[in-house]
N, C-alpha and C positions, 0 to 999 in steps of 0.2 A: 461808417455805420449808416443804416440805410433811416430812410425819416421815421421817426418815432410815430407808434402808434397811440391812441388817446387811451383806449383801455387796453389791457390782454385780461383774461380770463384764463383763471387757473381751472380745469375741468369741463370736461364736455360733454354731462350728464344734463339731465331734463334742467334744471336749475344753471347751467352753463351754459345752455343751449337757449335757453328762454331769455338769457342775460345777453345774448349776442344776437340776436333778434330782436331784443329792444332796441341794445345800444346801436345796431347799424339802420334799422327803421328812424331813429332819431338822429342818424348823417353821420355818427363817430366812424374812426378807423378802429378798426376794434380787429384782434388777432386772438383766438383759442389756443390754448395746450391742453392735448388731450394726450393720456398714457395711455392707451391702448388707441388699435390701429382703426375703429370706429367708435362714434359716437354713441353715449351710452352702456356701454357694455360692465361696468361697474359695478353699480347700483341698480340705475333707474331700471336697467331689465331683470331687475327679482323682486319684482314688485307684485300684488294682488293682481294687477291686469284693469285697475276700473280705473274709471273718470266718476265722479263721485264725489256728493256735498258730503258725505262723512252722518248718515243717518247715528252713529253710532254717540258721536261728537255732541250730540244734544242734551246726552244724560251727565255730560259735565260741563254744563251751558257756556259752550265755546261758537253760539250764534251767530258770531260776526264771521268766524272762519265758515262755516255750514252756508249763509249766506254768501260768501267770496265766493265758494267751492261751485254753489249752484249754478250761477251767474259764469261762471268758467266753461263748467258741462254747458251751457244751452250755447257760450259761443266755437266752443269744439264742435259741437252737434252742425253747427251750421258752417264753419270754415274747414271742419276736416269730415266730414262725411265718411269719408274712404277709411278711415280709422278710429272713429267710435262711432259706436251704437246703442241707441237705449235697449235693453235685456229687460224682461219680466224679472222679476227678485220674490221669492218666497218666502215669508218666515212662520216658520210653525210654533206655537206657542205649546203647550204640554200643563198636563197638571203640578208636576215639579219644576218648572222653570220658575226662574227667579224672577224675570219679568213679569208680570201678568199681563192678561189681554187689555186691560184698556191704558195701562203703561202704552205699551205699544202705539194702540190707537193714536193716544194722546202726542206720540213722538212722529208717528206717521202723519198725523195730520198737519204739524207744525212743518215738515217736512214738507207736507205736500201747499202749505203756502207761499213756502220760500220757492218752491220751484213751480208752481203753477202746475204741477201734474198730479192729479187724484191717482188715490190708492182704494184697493177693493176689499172684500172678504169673499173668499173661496168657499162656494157650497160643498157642506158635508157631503155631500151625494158625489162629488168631483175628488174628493183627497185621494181615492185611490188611482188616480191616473196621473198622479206627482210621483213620477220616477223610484218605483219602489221608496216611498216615503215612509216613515215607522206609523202606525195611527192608533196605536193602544196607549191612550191617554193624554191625547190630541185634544185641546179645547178649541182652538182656530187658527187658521190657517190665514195670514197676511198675504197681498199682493201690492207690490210696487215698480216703479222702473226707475233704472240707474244707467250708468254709461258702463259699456266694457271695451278694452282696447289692446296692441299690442306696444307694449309700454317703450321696447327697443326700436320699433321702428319707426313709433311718435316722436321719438326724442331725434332720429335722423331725418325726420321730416322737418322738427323744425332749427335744426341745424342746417338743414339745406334751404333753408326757407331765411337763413342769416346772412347764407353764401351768395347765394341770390340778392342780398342787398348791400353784398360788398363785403361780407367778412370773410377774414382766412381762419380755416381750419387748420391745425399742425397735428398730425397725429402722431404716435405713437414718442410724444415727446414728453420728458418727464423733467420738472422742474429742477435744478441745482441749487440757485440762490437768486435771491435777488436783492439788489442795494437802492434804496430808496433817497435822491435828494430831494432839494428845497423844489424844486419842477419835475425830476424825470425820474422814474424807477427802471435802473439798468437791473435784464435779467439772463441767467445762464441757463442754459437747456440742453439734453441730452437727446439728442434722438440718432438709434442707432447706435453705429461706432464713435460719433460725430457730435460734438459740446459746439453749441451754436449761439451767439447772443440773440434776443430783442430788446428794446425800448419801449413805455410807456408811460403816459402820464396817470395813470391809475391802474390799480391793480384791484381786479373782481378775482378774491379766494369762494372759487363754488365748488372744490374739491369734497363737498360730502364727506364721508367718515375720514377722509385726513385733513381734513381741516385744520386741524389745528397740527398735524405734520407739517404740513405748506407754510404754517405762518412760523415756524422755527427755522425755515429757509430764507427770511425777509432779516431785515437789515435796515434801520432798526426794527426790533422785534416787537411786534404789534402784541398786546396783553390776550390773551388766550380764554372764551368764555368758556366755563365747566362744563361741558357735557357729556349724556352718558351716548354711549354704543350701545342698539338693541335688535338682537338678531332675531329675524322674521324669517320662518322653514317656510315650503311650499313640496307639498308632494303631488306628483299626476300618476294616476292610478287608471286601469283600462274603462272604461265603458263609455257611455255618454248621456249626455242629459237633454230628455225630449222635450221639454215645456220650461225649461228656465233655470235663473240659477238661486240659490239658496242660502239664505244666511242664518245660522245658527246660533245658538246659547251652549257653549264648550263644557257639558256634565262635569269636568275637573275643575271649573275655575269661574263659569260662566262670564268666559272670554268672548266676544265675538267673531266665529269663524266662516269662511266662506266658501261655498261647495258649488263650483263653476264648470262649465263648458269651455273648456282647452284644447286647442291643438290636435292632438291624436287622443284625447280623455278626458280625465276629470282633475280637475286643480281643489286640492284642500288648500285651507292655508287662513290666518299664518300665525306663526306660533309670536312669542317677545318672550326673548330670553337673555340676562344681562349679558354682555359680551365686552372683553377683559385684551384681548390677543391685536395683534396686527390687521388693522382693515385688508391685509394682501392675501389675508391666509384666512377666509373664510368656507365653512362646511358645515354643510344641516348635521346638527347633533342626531343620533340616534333617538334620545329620548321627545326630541322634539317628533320626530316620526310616529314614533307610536304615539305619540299625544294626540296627532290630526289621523293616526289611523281608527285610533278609539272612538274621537268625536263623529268621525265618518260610522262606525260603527253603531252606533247609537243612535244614528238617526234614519240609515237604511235597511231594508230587509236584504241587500243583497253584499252580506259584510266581506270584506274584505282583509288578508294578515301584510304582511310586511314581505312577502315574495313577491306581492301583486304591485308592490309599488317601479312604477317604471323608472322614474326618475325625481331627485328630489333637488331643490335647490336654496340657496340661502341670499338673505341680502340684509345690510345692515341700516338701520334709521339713525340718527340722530335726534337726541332730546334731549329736553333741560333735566340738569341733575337733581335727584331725588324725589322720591315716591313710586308708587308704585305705575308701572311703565303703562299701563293699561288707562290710566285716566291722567296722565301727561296732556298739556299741550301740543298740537300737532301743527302749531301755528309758525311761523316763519320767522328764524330772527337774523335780521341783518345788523352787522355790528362794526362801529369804526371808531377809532379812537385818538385823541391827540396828538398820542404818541409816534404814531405814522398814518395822517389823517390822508393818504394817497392808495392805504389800501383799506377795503373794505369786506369784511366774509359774512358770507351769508349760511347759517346754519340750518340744520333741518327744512322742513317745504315739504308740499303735497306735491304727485305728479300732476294733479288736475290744476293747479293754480301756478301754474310756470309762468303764464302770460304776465299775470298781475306783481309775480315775486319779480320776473325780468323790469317791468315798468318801475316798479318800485324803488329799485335800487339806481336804475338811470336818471331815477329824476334826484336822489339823495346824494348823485357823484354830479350830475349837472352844474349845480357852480362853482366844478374847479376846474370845469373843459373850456375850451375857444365856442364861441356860437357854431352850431353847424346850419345847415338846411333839410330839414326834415323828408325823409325817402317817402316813409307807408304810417300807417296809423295801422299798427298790427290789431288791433281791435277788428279791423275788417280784414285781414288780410288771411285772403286760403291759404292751409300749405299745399304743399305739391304732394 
């Protein structure tokens, strides 16, 4: 058998990816399995699309995460260039909205110190050149900026930004078992026709919504934290958006949704709906669809039905069990236990805080590796 790697990492989504860019910046041997035949394609790419402190995140004072998030954006901003960018952000406040305007302000402004970037108010005189915007009972209009990005080929960026410091990628390889002893966790993998071993001395579960399927493949079987599955729609419907993008109060729920600049149109999104079935077999409910077509409706003059939608897509969050899904935690949890203290899973995570969840967890497997010698301080380091 060939020399044992120090970590392997189960998943090579945004959280795999950030995990394997740590641990090869920090000099481990570090090897990925990823099931599908590119990085990301799971999860991390049915995401909102932003890099983002989580303005929303403040009305259930989860400050420390909003402050992490921030601090994430400005150094995305400055090491990847090429794939985020700060967007103007809209929010229109209404006589029915649940919020009121100086809620807002108040949220805006705390917002705007953690991140050093001021927010404005939009002259009445100017609302009518916000993209067919509704303004019958309009009290103000917000301005701010946030990051936007494309979330699949951030996450290949910075997988390739792993490779580059010496990790291997395995794609399209799906885990069988693995057996953990007193030093080394032998593991069996399928890729293709072809059952292939590896070795490592630590095992990173960043498998996202199987998470807790992966650790029923471990030996001994590491205790399994509760979490729920919550499925997040995204529909792109045709036109486009000339002055920015928009975030909303959802008339059915007053959820927070968001009305963006995509691709070939316009991204709703996103619904949280519990979700019960197989992470393998996920599909935007219908009812989620007409949910983000309504709210879309409701806030432009130029409404749109359910024949207009071009494409819809789903992807699933992980969060702590119980309550309701909308004022959750969106904070990170890494979890390791006695029982098999060689492997460690890291549950839920924001796309924007990959950097800080990857560091995090390499310095919490750090004293049970060999010393290495340190590659890069991804702190500074561009991706490609």
């Amino acid at each position: 058998m060939s020399v044992p790697y120090d970590i392997l990492i189960i998943g090579g989504g945004i959280q795999g990816a950030g995990c394997a860019q740590a641990a090869a910046a920090a000099g481990y041997r570090v090897a990925v399995l990823e099931k599908y035949d590119r990085p990301g394609l799971g999860t991390s790419c049915k995401s909102s699309k932003l890099i983002h402190g989580g303005l929303r995140y403040l009305e259930t004072a989860q400050i420390k995460l909003v402050h992490e998030c921030l601090s994430e954006r400005g150094l995305l901003l400055r090491n990847a260039p090429h794939l985020v960018k700060l967007e103007p952000f809209y929010i229109p406040v209404y006589k029915d909205s649940k919020r009121k305007p100086w809620m807002i302000w108040l949220g805006l402004a705390l917002y705007a110190l953690l991140s050093r970037k001021w927010f404005s108010k939009i002259p009445r005189k100017k609302w009518g050149e916000l993209d067919g915007l509704n303004t019958k009972d309009l009290l103000v209009v917000y301005r701010y900026h946030d990051g936007q990005t494309d979330d699949q080929r951030l996450t290949e960026s910075v997988m390739c930004s792993a490779q580059q410091l010496g990790a291997e990628f395995i794609s399209s390889a799906e885990l069988i078992s693995a057996q953990c002893g007193a030093e080394l966790c032998e593991a069996l993998y399928r890729q293709g026709d072809e059952q292939k071993r590896i070795s490592a001395k630590i095992i990173i579960n960043a498998a996202g919504p199987w998470a807790n399927l992966v650790l029923q493949r471990i030996t001994p079987r590491p205790p399994q934290v509760d979490m729920d599955l919550v499925l997040g729609t995204h529909i792109i419907v045709p036109g486009s958006l000339e002055h920015g993008m928009y975030y909303m109060e959802a008339p059915q729920d007053q959820r927070a949704v968001f009305v963006l600049s995509w691709s070939d149109g316009i991204l709703v999104g996103t619904t949280e709906t519990a979700f019960h079935g197989s992470p393998d077999q996920v599909e935007p409910p219908e009812s989620d669809i007409e949910y983000l077509i309504e709210v879309y409706n409701h806030y432009f003059q130029n409404t749109i039905c359910r024949s207009d939608v071009k494409r819809a897509f789903a992807g699933l969050r992980v969060l702590p069990t119980g309550g309701d899904a909308f004022s959750r935690s969106r904070d990170i949890m890494i979890h390791s236990d006695a029982t098999n203290p060689q492997v460690v899973t890291v549950y839920g995570g924001k796309l924007t805080a990959y950097r800080a969840t990857g560091e995090r967890v390499i310095k919490l497997v750090k004293p049970r590796l060999p010393e290495r010698a340190q590659r890069a301080d991804v702190k500074h380091l561009r991706l490609p």
